[in-house]
C-alpha positions in Angstrom: -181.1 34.5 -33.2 -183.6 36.8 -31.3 -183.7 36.5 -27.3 -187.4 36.4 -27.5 -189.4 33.9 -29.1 -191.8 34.2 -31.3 -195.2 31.5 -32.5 -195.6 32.1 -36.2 -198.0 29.9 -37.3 -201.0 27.7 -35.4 -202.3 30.4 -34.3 -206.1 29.0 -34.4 -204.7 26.3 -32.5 -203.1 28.1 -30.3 -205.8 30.3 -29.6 -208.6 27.4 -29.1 -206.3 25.7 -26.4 -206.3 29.0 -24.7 -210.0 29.3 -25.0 -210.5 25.2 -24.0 -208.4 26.4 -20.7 -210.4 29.3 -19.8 -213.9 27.8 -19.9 -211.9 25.1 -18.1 -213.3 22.6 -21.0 -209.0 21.7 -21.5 -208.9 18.0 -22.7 -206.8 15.3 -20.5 -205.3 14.2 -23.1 -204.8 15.5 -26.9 -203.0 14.5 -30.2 -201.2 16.9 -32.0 -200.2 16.0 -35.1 -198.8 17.4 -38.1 -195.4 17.3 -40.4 -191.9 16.8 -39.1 -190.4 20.1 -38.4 -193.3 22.4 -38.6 -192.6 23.9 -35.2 -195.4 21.3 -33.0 -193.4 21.6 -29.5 -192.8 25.3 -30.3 -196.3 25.8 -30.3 -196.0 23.7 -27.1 -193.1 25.5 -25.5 -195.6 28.7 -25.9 -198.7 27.3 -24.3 -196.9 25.9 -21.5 -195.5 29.6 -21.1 -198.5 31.5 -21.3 -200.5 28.7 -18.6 -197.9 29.2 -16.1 -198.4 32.9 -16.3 -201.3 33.8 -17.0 -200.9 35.7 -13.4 -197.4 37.3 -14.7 -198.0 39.7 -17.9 -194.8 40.2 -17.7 -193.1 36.9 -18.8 -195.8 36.1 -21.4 -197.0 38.7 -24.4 -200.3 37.3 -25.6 -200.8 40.2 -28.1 -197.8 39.7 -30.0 -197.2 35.8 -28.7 -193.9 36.6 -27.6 -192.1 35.0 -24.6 -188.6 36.1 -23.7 -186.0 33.4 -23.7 -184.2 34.1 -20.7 -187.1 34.3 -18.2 -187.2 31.6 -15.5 -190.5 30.6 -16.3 -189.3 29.8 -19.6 -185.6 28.5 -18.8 -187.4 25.6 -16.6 -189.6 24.8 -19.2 -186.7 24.7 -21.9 -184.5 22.5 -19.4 -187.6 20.4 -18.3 -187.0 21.5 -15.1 -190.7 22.6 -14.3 -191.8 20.6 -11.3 -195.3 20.2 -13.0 -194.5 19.5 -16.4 -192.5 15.7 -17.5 -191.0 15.6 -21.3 -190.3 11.8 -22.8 -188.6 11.8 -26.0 -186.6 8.9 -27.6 -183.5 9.0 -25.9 -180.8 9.5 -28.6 -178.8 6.0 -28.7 -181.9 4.5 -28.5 -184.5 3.6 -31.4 -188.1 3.9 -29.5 -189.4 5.4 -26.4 -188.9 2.9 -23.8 -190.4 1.1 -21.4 -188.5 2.6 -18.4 -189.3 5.9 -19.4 -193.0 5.2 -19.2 -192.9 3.8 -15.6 -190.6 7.6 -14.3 -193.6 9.3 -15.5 -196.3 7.4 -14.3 -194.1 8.0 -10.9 -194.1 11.5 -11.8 -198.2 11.4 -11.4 -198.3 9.4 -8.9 -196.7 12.5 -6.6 -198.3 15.5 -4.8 -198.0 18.1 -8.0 -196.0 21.7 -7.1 -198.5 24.2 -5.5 -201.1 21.8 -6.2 -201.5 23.0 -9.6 -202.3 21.1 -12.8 -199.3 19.1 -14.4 -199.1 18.2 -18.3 -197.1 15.2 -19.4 -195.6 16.3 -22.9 -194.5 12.8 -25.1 -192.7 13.6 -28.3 -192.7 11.1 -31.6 -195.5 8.7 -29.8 -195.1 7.0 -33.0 -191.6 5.9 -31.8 -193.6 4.1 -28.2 -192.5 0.7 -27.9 -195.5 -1.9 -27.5 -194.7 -2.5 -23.5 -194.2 1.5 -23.8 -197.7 1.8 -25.5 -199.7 -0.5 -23.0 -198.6 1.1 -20.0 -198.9 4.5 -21.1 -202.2 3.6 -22.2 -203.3 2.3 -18.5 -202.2 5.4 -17.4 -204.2 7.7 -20.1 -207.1 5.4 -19.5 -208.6 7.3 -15.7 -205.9 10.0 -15.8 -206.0 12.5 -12.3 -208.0 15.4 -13.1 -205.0 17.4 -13.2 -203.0 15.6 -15.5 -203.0 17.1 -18.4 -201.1 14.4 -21.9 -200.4 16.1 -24.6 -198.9 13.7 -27.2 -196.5 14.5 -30.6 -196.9 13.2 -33.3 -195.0 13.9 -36.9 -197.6 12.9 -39.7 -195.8 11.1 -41.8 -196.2 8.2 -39.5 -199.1 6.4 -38.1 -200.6 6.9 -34.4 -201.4 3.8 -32.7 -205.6 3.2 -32.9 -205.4 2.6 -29.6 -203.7 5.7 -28.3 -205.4 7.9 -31.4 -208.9 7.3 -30.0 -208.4 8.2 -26.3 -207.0 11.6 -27.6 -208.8 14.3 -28.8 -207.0 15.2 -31.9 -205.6 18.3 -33.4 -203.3 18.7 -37.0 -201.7 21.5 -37.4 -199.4 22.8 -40.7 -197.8 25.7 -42.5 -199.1 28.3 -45.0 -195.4 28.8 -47.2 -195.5 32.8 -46.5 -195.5 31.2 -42.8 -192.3 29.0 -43.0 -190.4 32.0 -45.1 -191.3 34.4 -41.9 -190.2 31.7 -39.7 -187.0 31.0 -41.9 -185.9 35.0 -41.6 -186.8 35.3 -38.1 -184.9 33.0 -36.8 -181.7 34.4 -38.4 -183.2 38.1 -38.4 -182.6 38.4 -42.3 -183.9 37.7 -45.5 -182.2 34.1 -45.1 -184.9 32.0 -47.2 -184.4 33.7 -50.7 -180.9 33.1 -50.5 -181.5 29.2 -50.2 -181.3 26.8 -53.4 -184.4 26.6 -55.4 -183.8 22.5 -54.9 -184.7 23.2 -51.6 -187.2 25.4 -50.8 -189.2 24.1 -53.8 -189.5 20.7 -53.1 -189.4 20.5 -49.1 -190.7 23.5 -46.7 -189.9 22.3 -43.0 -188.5 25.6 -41.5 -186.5 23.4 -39.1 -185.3 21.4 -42.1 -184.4 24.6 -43.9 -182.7 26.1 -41.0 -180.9 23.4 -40.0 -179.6 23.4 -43.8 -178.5 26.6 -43.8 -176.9 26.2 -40.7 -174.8 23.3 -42.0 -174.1 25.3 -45.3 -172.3 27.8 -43.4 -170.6 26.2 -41.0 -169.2 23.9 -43.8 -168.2 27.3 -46.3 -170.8 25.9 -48.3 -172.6 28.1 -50.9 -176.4 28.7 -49.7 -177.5 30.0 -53.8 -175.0 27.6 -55.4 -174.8 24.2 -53.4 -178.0 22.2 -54.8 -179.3 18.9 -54.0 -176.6 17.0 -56.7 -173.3 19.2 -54.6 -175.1 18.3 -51.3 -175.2 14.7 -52.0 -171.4 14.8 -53.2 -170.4 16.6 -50.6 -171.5 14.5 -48.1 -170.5 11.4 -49.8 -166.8 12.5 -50.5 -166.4 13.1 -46.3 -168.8 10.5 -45.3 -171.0 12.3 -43.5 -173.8 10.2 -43.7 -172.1 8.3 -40.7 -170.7 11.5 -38.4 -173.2 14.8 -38.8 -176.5 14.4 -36.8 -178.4 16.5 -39.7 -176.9 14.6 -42.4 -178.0 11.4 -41.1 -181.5 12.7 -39.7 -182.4 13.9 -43.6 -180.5 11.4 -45.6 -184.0 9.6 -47.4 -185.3 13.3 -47.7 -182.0 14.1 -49.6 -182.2 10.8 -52.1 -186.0 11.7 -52.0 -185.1 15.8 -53.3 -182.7 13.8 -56.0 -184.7 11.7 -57.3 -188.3 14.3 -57.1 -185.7 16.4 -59.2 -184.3 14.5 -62.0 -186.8 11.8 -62.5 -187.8 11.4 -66.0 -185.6 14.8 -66.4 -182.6 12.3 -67.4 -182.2 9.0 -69.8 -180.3 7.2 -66.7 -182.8 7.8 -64.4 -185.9 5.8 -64.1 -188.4 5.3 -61.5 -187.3 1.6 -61.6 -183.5 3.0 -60.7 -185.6 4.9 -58.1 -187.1 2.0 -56.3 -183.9 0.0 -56.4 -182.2 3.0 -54.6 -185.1 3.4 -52.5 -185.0 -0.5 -51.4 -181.4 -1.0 -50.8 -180.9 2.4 -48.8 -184.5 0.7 -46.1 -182.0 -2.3 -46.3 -179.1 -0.7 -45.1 -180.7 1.2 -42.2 -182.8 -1.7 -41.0 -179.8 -4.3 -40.7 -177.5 -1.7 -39.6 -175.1 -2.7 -42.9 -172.8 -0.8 -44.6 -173.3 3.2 -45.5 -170.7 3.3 -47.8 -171.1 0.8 -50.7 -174.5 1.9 -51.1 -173.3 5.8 -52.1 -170.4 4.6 -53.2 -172.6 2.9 -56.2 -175.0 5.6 -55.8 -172.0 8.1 -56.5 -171.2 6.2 -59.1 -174.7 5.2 -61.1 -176.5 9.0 -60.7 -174.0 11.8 -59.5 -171.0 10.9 -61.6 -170.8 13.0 -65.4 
């Protein structure tokens, strides 16, 4: 992967928070929202960047919106080390965005900021805020300092709370496809996204998704042009994956949902009533914490076996 970085993509959005900073008009608090994977906190990551040197040409090329990776601006934001700048995502063991994590960032404003300059409070998935999480985050959004900046995450496939929604001025942001495909071969610095399976690129264009898949292809001597969504699943089953890889388990609807998207109707054993059984079972599974395995074991055995 490149040492720089580069925004491909948002690049109206990026530009109008540029121009909302310097007619000083920035929002205290704004909803970004758009598809999972799409590259949001990129476009975030960049921002931050070119705010905090705007003094600096150096560490931050506007023309080309380029910021080198191994900067120290950059390497505090990336390690949310920044003394003006407080990240909340979901911690990983965790299921929502918790309370506690709320009250270290309103602690966070309640301190002299570095240099007196402005601060921005960057939450991730505010879809995931629990509902103590979601009232006190919305006391603090309510008369926020005047340089406390919230910017707020959200993945579109998942409702914003009204309350939280209104109080933000919102922005949604996506991909063109000739977008995700540049994205794709940048980040590997080759023509990567023709090589990938038509079952993929067709039906589902995250670039994070895509990447991530390619990087498990590989490091599992998988074949990017061969392996399609029917190996994938077999795969994955056969070493029970779905319990022990972090991407696996992250994608694992998306991967029944590229099955079934593919073979419905194409297929006398598949129906969309075998669909919604599938479909019903699996949202069992995951919300009483049951058993993985005898639900693809009898997936396995009903759709991928000949």
């Amino acid at each position: 992967m490149s040492e720089t970085s580069k925004l491909i993509g948002h690049k109206n959005l990026f530009n109008n928070l540029i121009y909302l900073d310097q007619i000083q008009k920035f929002p205290n608090k704004i909803l970004i929202n758009g598809p999972k994977g799409i590259g949001k906190k990129i476009l975030i990551n960049h921002f931050l960047n070119y705010f905090y040197s705007k003094n600096n040409n150096k560490t931050y090329d506007f023309k080309k919106n380029e910021l080198k990776l191994n900067n120290n601006l950059s390497k505090l934001i990336s390690t949310n080390s920044h003394p003006n700048i407080f990240k909340i995502k979901k911690k990983i063991d965790k299921k929502i965005v918790e309370i506690d994590q709320i009250r270290e960032m309103i602690q966070f404003t309640n301190q002299t900021s570095f240099n007196n300059d402005r601060r921005f409070i960057i939450i991730e998935d505010i879809n995931l805020l629990g509902i103590n999480s979601a009232n006190a985050l919305l006391k603090s959004i309510e008369e926020p300092n005047n340089k406390t900046f919230y910017i707020l995450v959200n993945n579109s496939e998942f409702r914003t709370l009204e309350t939280i929604k209104s109080r933000c001025l919102e922005f949604k942001t996506n991909l063109a496809n000739k977008e995700v495909i540049e994205i794709v071969n940048y980040y590997f610095d080759s023509d990567m996204y023709n090589d990938i399976n038509l079952d993929f690129i067709n039906n589902y264009n995250s670039p994070s998704f895509l990447i991530s898949l390619v990087n498990f292809l590989k490091t599992n001597d998988l074949s990017l042009k061969e392996t399609n969504i029917e190996d994938l699943l077999t795969y994955l089953i056969k070493n029970k994956l779905y319990t022990s890889n972090e991407f696996i388990k992250e994608y694992l609807h998306l991967f029944i949902e590229l099955f079934f998207y593919k073979n419905i109707n194409n297929t006398k054993k598949l129906s969309f009533k075998i669909k919604k059984y599938f479909y019903l079972k699996l949202s069992f599974v995951k919300k009483y914490n049951l058993d993985f395995e005898s639900f693809f074991l009898e997936f396995n055995d009903k759709l991928l076996s000949e």
